[in-house]
C-alpha positions in Angstrom: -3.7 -5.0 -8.9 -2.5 -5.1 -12.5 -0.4 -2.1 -13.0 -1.8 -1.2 -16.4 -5.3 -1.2 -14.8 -4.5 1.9 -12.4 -4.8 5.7 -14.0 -3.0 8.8 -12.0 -5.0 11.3 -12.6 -2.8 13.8 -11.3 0.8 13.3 -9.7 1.8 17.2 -9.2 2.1 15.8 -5.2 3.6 12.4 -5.8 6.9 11.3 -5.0 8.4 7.6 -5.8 11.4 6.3 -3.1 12.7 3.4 -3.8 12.9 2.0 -0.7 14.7 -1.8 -1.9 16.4 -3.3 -4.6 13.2 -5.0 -5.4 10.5 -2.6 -4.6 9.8 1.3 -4.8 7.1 3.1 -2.8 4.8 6.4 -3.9 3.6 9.0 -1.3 2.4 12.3 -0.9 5.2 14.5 -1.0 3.0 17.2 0.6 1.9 15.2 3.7 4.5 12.1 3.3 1.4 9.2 3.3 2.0 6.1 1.8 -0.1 5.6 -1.2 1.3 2.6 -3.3 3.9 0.0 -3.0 5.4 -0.9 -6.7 7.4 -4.5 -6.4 10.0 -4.0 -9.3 9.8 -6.2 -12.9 6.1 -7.6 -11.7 3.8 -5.4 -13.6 1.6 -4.8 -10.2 1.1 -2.5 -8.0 -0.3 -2.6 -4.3 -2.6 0.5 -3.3 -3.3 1.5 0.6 -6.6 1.2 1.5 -6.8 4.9 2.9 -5.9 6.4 -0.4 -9.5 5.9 -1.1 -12.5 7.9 -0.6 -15.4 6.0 1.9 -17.4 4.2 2.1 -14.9 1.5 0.6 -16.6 -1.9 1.3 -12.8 -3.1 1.6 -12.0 -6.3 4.1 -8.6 -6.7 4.9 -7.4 -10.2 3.6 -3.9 -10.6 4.8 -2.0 -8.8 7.7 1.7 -9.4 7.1 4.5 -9.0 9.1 2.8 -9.6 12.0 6.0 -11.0 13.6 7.1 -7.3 13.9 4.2 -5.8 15.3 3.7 -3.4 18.1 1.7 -4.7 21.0 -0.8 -1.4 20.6 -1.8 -3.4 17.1 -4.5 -5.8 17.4 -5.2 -8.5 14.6 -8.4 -9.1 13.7 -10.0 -13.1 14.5 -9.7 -15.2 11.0 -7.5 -13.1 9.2 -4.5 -14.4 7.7 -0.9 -13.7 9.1 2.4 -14.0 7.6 
């Protein structure tokens, strides 16, 4: 999403780490979940689906990294991979 379209309402529990030279993550610096990924210089920002309250109506459109992926992790029929 368009960075400039996302408000914090409140970031008294938020931590940034930046976890690359080309990206930076936020999380919960009281319970250490991963709430957004921040690629650096692109003006967006990804969100993870369980930062949100249900019901969502989110479909997952992509699974990446799937290369990498523990055997316990099953991929869902006619989603992309990458």
């Amino acid at each position: 999403m368009p960075k400039l379209a996302l408000t914090i309402t409140k970031d008294s529990g938020l931590a940034w780490f930046q976890s690359s030279d080309t990206a930076k993550r936020g999380f919960c610096r009281i319970c250490g979940s991963t709430l957004f990924w921040e690629p650096v210089n692109e003006g967006r920002m990804a969100i993870s689906s369980g930062a949100f309250d249900g019901p969502t109506g989110i479909q997952t459109a992509k699974h990446i990294y799937t290369a990498d992926k523990g055997d316990y992790y099953m991929i869902e029929l006619g989603v992309l991979q990458s």
